[in-house]
MARTIGU-379347 format. One record per residue (C-alpha): residue in one letter; residue number from 1; x, z, y. Coordinates in pm, 1 decimal. Example, Ala and Ser with C-alpha at 12.3 -4.5 7.8 and 13.67 -1.06 7.14 Angstrom:
 aa   i       c1       c3       c2
  a   1   1230.0    780.0   -450.0
  s   2   1367.0    714.0   -106.0
***
This chain:
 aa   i       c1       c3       c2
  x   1   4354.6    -57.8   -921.6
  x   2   4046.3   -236.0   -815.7
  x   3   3921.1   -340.3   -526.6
  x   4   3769.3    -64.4   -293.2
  x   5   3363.1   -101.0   -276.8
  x   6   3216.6   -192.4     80.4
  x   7   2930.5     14.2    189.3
  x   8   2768.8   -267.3    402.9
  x   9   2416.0   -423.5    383.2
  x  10   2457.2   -568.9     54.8
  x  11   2533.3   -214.2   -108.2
  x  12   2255.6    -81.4     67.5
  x  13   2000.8   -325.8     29.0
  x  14   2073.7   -245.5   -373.3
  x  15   2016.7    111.6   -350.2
  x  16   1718.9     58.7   -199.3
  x  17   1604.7   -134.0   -465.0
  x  18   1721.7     56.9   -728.1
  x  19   1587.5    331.1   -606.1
  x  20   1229.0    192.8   -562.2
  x  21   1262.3     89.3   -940.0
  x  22   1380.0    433.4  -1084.7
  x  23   1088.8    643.2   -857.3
  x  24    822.8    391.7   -970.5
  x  25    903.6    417.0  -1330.1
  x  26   1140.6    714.6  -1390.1
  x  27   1056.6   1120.1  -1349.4
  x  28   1131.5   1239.0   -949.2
  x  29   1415.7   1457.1  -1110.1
  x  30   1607.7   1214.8  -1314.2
  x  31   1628.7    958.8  -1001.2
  x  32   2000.8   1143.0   -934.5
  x  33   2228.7   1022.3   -673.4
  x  34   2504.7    895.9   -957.5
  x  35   2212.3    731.7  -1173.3
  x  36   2087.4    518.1   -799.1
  x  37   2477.2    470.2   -793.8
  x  38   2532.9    339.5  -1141.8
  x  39   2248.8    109.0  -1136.6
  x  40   2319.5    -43.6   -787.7
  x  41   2659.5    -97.4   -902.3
  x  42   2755.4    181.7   -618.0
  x  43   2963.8    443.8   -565.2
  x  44   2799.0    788.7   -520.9
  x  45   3008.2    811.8   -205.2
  x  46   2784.4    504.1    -74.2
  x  47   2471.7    698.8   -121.8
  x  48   2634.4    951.6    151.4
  x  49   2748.0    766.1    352.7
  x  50   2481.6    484.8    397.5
  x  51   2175.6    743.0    363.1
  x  52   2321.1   1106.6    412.9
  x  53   2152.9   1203.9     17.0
  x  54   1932.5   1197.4   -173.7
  x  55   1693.8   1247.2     41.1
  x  56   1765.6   1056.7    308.1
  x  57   1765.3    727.0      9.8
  x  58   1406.8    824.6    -73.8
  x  59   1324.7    839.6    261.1
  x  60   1423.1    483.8    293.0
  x  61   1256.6    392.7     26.0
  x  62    901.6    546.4    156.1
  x  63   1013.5    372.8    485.5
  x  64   1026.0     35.0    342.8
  x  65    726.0     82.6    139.3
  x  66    505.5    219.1    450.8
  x  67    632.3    -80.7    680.3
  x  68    571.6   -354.3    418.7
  x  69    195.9   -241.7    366.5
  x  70    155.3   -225.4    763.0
  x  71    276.2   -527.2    838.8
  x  72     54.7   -711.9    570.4
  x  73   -194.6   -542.4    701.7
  x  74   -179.5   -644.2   1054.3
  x  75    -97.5  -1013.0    930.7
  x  76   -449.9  -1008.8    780.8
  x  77   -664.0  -1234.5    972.3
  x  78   -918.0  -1139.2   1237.2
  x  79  -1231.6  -1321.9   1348.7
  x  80  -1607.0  -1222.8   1473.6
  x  81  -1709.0  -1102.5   1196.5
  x  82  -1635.8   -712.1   1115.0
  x  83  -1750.4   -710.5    756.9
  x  84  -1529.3  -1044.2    678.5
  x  85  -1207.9   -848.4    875.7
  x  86  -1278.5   -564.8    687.2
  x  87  -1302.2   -748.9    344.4
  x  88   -958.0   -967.4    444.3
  x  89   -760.5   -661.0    508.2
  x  90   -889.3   -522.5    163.5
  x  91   -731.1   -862.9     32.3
  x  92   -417.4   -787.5    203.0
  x  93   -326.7   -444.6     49.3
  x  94   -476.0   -585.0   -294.4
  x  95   -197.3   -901.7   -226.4
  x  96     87.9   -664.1    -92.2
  x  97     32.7   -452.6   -394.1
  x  98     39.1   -676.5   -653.5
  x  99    348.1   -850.0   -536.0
  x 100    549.9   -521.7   -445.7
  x 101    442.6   -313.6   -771.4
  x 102    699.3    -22.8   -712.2
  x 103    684.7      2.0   -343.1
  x 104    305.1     83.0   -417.0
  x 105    378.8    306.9   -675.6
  x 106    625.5    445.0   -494.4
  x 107    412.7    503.3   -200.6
  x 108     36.7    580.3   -393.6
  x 109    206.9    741.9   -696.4
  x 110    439.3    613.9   -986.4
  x 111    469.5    824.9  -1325.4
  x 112    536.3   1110.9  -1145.1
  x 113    428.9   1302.4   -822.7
  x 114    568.2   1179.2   -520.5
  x 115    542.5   1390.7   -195.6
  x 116    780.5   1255.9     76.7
  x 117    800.6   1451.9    423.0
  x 118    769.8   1342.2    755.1
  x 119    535.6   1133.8    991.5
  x 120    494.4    764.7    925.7
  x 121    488.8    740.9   1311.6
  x 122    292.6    409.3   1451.0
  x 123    326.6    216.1   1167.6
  x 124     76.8    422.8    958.8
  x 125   -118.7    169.7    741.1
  x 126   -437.5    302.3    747.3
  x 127   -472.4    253.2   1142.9
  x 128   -539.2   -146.0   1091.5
  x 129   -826.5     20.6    856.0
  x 130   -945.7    211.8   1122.2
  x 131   -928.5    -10.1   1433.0
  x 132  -1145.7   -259.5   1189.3
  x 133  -1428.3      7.2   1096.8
  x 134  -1425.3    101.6   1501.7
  x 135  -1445.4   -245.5   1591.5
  x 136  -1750.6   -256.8   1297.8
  x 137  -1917.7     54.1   1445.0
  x 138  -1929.3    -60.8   1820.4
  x 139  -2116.5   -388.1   1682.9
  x 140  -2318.8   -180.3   1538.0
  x 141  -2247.0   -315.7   1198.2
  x 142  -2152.3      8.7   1038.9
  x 143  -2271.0    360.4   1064.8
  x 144  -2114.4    639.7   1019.8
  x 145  -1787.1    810.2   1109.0
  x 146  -1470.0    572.4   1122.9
  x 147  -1254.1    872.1    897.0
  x 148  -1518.8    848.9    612.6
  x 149  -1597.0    525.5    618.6
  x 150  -1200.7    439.4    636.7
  x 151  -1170.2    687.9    331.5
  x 152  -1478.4    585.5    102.5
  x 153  -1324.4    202.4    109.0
  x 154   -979.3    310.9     83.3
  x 155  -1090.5    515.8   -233.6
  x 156  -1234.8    194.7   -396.9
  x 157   -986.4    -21.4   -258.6
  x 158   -698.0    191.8   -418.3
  x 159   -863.3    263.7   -741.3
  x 160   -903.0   -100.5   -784.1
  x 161   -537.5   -210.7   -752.0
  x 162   -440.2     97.7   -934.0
  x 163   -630.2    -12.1  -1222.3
  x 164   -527.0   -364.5  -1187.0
  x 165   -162.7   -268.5  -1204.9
  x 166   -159.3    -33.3  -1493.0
  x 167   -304.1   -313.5  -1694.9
  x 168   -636.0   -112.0  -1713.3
  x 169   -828.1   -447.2  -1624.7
  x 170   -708.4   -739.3  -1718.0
  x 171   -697.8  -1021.4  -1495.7
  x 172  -1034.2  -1198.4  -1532.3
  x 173  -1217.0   -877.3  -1493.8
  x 174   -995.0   -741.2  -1202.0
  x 175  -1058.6  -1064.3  -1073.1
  x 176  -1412.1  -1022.2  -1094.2
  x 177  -1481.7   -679.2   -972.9
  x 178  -1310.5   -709.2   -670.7
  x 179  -1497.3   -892.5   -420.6
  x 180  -1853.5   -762.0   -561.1
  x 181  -1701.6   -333.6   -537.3
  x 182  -1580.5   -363.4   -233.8
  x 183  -1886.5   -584.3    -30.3
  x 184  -2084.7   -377.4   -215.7
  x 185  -1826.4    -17.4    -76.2
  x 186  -1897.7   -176.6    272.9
  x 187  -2256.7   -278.3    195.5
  x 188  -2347.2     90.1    192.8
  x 189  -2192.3    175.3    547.1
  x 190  -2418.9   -116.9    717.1
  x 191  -2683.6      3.9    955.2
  x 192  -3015.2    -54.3    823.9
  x 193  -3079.4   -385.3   1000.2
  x 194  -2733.8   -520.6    876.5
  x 195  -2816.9   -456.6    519.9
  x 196  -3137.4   -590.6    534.5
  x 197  -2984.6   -883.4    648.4
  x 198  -2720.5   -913.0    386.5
  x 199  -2984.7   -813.5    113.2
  x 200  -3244.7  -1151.3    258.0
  x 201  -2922.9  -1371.6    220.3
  x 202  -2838.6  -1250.1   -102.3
  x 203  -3171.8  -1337.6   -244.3
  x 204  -3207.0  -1664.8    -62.2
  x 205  -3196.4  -2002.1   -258.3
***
């Protein structure tokens, strides 16, 4: 007989993982509680006891995904200038996404569609977004409405990494096209004086 399996940390820290693999590459309905199990070298019984499901697995894995991208995003540096926070946070979800693949796809959509319930609660990623374009807008930087502005970057922003990730740009050119999309994204939300501005640098020497 072998040696009962411990449903500590360890075994939970693999189901996790697992878990984030299979919904990121793997139909919603073939990421079973035994097939988690099997590949986290678990027992099903962990699964219940660790998470209460399989729901309460996926919401851990949603959890995880959500905190990561908030706390890169509130690691991203801050300094006078709105339109250079704005473009470092952009770098931050670009970074977080490229180095946590399927926690992104998890979270923005893997291979199939992924609806998870429930509030994200304070640790919503998009409020770092939004405190930025506020901060922007009372410096009169931007204008416009912090909800579409915050939506109309978040748009380019995530069609840009989603690209990059699927292997729809390569590197040089996803390289490339970031910096220029999104300063040009947050180009159009300047008020008129702003742009002007940016427009006379652009075209000096």
């Amino acid at each position: 007989m072998g040696r009962p399996r411990t449903n500590d940390e360890t075994v939970k820290e693999r189901l996790v993982e697992r878990a984030t693999e299979m919904l990121a590459t793997h139909p919603q309905e073939s990421v079973t509680v035994r097939a988690v199990a099997m590949a986290a070298d678990a027992s099903t019984a962990a699964v219940y006891s660790l998470f209460g499901g399989k729901d309460g697995l996926i919401a851990a894995v949603r959890d995880r995904a959500v905190a990561g991208l908030f706390q890169a995003l509130t690691a991203a540096p801050t300094s006078e200038d709105p339109l250079a926070d704005l473009y470092a946070l952009a770098t931050a979800y670009r970074r977080w996404g490229r180095e946590h693949r399927h926690l992104y796809a998890v979270l923005f959509g893997g291979v199939q569609s992924f609806e998870p319930s429930g509030a994200v609660g304070t640790r919503d990623p998009v409020q770092p977004l939004i405190a930025a374009i506020d901060r922007a807008v009372t410096a009169s930087v931007l204008d416009g409405e912090a909800t579409s502005i915050a939506v109309s970057v978040w748009v380019t922003l995530h069609g840009l990494v989603t690209l990059e990730l699927t292997g729809a740009l390569d590197a040089s050119t996803a390289q490339a096209a970031f910096p220029s999309t999104i300063h040009a994204t947050l180009r159009g939300w300047t008020t008129p004086a702003v742009f002007r501005s940016l427009r006379h640098d652009e075209a000096a020497p």
